[in-house]
Each structure stands twice: as structure tokens, then as C-alpha cells.
OpenMM code with the backbone's topology and positions (N, CA, C; nanometers):
from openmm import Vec3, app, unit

residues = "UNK UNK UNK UNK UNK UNK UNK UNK UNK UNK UNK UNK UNK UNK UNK UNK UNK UNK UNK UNK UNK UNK UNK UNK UNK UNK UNK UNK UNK UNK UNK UNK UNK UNK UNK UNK UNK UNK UNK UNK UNK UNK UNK UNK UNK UNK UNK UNK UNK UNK UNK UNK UNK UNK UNK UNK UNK UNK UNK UNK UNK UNK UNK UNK UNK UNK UNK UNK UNK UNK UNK UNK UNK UNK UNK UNK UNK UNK UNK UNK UNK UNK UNK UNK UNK UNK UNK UNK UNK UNK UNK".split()
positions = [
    Vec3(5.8564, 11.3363, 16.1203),
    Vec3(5.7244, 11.2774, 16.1124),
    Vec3(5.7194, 11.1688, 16.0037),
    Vec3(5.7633, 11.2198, 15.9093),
    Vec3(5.7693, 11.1120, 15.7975),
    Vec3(5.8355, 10.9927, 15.8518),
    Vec3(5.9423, 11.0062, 15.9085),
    Vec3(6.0547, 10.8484, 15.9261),
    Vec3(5.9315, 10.7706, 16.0458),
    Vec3(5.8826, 10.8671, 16.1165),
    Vec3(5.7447, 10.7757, 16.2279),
    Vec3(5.7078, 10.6828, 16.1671),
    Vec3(5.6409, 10.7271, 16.0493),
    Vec3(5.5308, 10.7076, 15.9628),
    Vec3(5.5892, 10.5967, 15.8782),
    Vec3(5.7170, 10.5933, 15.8348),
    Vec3(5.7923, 10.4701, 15.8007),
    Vec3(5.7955, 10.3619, 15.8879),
    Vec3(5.8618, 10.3954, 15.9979),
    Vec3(5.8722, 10.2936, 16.0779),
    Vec3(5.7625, 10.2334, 16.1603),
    Vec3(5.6599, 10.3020, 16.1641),
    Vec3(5.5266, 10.2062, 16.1651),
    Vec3(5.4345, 10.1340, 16.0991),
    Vec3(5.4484, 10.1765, 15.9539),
    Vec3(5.4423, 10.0736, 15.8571),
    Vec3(5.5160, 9.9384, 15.8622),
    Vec3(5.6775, 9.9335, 15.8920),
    Vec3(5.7638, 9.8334, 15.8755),
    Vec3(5.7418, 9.7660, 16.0258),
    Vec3(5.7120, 9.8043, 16.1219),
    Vec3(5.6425, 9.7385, 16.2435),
    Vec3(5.5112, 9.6657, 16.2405),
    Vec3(5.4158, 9.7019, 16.1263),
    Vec3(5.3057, 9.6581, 16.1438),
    Vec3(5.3259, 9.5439, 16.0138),
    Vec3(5.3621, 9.5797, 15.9526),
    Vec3(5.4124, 9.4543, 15.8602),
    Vec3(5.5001, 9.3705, 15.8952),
    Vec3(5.6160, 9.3678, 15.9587),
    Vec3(5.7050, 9.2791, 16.0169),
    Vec3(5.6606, 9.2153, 16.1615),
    Vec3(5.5663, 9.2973, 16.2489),
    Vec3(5.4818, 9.2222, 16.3579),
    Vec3(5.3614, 9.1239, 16.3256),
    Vec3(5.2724, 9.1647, 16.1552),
    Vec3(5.1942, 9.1086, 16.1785),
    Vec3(5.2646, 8.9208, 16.0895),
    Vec3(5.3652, 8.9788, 16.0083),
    Vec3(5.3828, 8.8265, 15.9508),
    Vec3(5.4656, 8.7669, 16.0964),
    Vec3(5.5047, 8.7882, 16.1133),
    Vec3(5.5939, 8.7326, 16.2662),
    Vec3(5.4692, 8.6408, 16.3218),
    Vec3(5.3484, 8.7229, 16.3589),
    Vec3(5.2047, 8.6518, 16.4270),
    Vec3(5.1470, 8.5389, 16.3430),
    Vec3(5.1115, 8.5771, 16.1924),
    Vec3(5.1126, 8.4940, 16.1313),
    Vec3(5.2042, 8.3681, 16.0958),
    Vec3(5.3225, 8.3697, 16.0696),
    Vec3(5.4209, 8.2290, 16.1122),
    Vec3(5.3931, 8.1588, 16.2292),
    Vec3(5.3920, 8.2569, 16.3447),
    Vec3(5.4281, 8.1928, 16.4423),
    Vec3(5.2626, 8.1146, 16.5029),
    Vec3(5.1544, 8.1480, 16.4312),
    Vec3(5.0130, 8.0584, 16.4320),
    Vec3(5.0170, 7.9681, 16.3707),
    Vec3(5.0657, 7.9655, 16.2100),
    Vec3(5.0652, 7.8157, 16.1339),
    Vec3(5.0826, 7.8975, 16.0303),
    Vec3(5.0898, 7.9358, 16.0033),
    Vec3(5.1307, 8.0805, 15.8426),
    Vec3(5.0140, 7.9482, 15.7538),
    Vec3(4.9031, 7.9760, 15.7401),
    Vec3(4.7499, 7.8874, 15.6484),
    Vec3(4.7815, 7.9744, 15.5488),
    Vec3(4.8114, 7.9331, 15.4181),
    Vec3(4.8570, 8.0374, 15.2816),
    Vec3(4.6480, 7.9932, 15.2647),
    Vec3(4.5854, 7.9528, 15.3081),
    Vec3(4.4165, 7.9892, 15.2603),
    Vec3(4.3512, 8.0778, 15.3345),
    Vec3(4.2367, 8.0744, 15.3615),
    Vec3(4.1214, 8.1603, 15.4250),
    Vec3(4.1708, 8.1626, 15.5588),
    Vec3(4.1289, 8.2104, 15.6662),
    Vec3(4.0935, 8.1962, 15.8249),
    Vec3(4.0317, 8.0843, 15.8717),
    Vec3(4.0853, 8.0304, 15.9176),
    Vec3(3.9566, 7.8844, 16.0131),
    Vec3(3.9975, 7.9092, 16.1278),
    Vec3(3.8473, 7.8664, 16.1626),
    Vec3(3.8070, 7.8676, 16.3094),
    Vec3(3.7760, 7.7604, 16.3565),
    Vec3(3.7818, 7.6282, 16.2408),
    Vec3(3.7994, 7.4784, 16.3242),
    Vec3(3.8428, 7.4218, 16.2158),
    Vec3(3.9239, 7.3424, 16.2801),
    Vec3(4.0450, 7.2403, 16.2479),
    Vec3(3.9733, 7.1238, 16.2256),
    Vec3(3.9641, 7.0323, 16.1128),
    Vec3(3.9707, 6.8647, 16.1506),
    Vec3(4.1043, 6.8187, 16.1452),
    Vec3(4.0508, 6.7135, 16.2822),
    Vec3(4.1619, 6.6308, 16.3554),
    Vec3(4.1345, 6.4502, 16.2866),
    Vec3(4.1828, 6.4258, 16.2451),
    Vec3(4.1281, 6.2642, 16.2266),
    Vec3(4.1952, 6.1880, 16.3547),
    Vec3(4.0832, 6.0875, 16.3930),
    Vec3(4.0890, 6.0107, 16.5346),
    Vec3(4.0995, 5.8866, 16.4995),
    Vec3(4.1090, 5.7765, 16.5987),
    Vec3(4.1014, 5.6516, 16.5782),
    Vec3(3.9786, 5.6228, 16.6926),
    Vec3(3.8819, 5.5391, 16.6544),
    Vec3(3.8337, 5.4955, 16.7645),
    Vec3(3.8982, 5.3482, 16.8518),
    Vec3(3.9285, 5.3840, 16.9531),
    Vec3(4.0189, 5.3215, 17.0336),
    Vec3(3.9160, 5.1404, 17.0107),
    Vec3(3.8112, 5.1340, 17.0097),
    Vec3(3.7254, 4.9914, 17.0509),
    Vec3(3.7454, 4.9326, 16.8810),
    Vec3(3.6909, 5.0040, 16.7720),
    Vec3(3.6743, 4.9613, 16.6929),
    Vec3(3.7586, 4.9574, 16.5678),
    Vec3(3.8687, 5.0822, 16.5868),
    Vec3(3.9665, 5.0791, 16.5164),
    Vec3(3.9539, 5.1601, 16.3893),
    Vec3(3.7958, 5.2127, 16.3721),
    Vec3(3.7869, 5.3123, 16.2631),
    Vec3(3.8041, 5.4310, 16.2498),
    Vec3(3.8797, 5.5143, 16.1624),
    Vec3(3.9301, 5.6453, 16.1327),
    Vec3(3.7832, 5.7036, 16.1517),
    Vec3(3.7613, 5.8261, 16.2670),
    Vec3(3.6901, 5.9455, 16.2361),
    Vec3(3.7597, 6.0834, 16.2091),
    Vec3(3.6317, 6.1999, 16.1438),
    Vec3(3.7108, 6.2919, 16.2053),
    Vec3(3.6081, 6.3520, 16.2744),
    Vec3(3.7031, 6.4604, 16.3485),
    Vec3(3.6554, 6.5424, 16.4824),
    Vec3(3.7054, 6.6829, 16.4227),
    Vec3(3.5811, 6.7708, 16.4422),
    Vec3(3.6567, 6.8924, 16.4584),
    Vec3(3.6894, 6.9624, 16.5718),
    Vec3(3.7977, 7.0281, 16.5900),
    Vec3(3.8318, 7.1136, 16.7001),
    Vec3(3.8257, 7.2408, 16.6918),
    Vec3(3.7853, 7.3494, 16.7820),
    Vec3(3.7439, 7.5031, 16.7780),
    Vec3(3.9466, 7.5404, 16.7621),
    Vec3(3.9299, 7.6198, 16.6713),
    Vec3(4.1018, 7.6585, 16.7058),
    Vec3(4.1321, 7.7654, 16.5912),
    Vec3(4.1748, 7.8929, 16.6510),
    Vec3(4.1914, 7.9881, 16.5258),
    Vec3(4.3274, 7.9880, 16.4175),
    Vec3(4.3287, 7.9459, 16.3245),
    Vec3(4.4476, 7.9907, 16.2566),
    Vec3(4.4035, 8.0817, 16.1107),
    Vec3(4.4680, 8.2168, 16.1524),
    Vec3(4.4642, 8.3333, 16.0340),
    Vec3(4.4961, 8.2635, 15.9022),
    Vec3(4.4737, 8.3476, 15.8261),
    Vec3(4.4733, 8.3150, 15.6658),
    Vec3(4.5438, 8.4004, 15.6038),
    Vec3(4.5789, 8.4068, 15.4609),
    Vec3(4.6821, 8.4767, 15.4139),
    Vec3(4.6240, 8.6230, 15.3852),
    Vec3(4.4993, 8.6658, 15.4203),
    Vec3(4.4206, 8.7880, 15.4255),
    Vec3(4.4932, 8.8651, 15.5419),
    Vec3(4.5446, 8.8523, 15.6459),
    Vec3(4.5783, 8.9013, 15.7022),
    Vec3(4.7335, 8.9975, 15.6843),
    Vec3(4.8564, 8.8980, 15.6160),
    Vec3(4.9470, 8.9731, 15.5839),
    Vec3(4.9523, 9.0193, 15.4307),
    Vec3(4.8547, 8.9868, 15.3973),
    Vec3(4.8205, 9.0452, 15.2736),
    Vec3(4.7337, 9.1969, 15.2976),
    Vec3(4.7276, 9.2337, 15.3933),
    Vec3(4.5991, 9.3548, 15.4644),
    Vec3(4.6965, 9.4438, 15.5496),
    Vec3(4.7817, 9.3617, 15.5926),
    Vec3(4.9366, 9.4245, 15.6382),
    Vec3(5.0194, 9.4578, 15.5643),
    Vec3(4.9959, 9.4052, 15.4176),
    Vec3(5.1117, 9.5132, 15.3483),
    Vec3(5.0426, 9.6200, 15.2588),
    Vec3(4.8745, 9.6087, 15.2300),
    Vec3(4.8161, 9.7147, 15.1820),
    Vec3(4.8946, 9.7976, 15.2345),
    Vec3(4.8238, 9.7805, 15.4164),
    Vec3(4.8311, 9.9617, 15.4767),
    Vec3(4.9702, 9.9483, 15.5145),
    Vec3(5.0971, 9.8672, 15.5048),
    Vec3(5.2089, 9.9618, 15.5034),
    Vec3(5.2403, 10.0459, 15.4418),
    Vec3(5.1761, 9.9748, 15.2664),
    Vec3(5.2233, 10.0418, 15.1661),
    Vec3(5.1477, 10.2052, 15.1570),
    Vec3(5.0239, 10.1885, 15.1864),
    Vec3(4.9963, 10.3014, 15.2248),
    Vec3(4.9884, 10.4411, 15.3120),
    Vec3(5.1128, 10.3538, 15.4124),
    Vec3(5.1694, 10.4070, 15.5041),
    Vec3(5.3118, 10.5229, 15.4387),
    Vec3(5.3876, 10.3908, 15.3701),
    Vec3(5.4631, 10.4709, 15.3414),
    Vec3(5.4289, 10.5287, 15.2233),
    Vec3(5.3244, 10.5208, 15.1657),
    Vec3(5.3352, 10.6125, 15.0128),
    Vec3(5.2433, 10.7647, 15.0878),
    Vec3(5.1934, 10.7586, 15.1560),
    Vec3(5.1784, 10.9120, 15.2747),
    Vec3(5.2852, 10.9675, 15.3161),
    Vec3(5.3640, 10.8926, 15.3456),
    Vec3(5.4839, 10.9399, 15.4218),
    Vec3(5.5687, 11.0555, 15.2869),
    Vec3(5.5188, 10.9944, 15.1495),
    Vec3(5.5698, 11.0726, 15.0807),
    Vec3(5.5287, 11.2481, 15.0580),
    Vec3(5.3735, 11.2563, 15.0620),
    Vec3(5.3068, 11.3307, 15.0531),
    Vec3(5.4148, 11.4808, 15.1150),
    Vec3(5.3960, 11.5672, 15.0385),
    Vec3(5.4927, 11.7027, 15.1072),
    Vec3(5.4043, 11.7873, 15.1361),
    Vec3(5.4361, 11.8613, 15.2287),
    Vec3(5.3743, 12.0297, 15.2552),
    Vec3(5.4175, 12.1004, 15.1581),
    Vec3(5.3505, 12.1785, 15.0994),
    Vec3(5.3526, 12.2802, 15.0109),
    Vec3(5.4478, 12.4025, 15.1101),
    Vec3(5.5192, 12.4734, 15.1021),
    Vec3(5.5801, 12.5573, 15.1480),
    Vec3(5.5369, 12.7133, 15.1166),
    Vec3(5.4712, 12.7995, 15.2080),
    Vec3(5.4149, 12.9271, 15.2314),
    Vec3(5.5598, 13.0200, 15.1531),
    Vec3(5.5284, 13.0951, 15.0676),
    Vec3(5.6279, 13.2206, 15.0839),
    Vec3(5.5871, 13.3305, 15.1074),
    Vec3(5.6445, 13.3792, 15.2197),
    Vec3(5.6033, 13.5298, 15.2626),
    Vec3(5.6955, 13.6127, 15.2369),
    Vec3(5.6383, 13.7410, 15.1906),
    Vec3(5.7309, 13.8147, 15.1687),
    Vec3(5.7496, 13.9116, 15.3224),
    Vec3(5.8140, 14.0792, 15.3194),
    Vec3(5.8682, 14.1456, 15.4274),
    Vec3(5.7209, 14.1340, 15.5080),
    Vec3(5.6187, 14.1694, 15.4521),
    Vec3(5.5037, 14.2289, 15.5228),
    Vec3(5.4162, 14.1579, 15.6255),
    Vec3(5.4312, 14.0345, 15.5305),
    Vec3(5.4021, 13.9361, 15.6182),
    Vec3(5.2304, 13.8694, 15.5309),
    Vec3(5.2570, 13.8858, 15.3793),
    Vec3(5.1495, 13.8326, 15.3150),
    Vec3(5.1995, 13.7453, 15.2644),
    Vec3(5.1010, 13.6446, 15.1823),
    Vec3(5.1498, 13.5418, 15.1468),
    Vec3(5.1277, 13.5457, 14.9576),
    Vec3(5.2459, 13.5585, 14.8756),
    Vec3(5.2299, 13.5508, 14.7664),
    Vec3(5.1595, 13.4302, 14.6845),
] * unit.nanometer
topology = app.Topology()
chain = topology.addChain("A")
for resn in residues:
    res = topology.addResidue(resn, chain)
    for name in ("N", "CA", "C"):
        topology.addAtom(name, app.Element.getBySymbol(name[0]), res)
């Protein structure tokens, strides 16, 4: 149970930076729109435009290694071990 409990920590941390690179790895906040700077084709002056477009922020694999870490520092946690003696009580 414990090694589970490892290896889904190191899955959820190694899947979520993988997602994050592979969006634009933004070391800032989350945006949800992009400016694009344009040219206007007639007049020749720089605008900008924004575009709807998600790229995550560094909150995300930073939130992915909380709960690995808290993944695996559970994983440490032990059962206390029962001793019974012949009778079948528990000292």
C-alpha cells in the first residue's frame, strides 16, 4: 500500500509538470487571455488584440508537489502493531 501511495504521488507530479511544459510552462499566474500585437494591414499601426487562450501558471506544479509531498510523507505513517497474547486479548 505504501509503494501505491508513492507511486501516485510521483505520477501526479511528473504528469502534472509534463502538462504544464507542454502548455507554455508561464513561471506567473494563470491567464486566460493572451495579448497578441497586430499590424493593421491599411494603416500600418501596431495594435494589440487579445485572444481567449488558457495557459496554467506556476500554481499549478507548485500544488503538485504540495500533495505529492504529502502523499509521500503518509505513505510514511505506520500501523501500530496489536500484541495478543494465547487468549486472544490484547495487552
Amino acid at each position: 500500500m505504501r509503494m501505491l501511495v508513492r507511486i501516485v504521488a510521483v505520477v501526479l507530479l511528473g504528469g502534472t509538470l509534463v502538462w504544464w511544459f507542454q502548455s507554455g510552462k508561464n513561471a506567473g499566474w494563470t491567464k486566460n487571455r493572451v495579448a497578441v500585437e497586430r499590424v493593421d494591414e491599411i494603416t500600418g499601426i501596431n495594435f494589440t488584440e487579445y485572444e481567449d487562450r488558457f495557459i496554467p501558471g506556476i500554481e499549478y506544479p507548485v500544488a503538485a508537489g504540495v500533495a505529492a509531498m504529502g502523499l509521500t510523507g503518509l505513505s510514511f505513517i505506520r500501523r501500530r502493531k496489536r500484541l495478543t497474547s494465547g487468549a486472544g486479548e490484547v495487552q
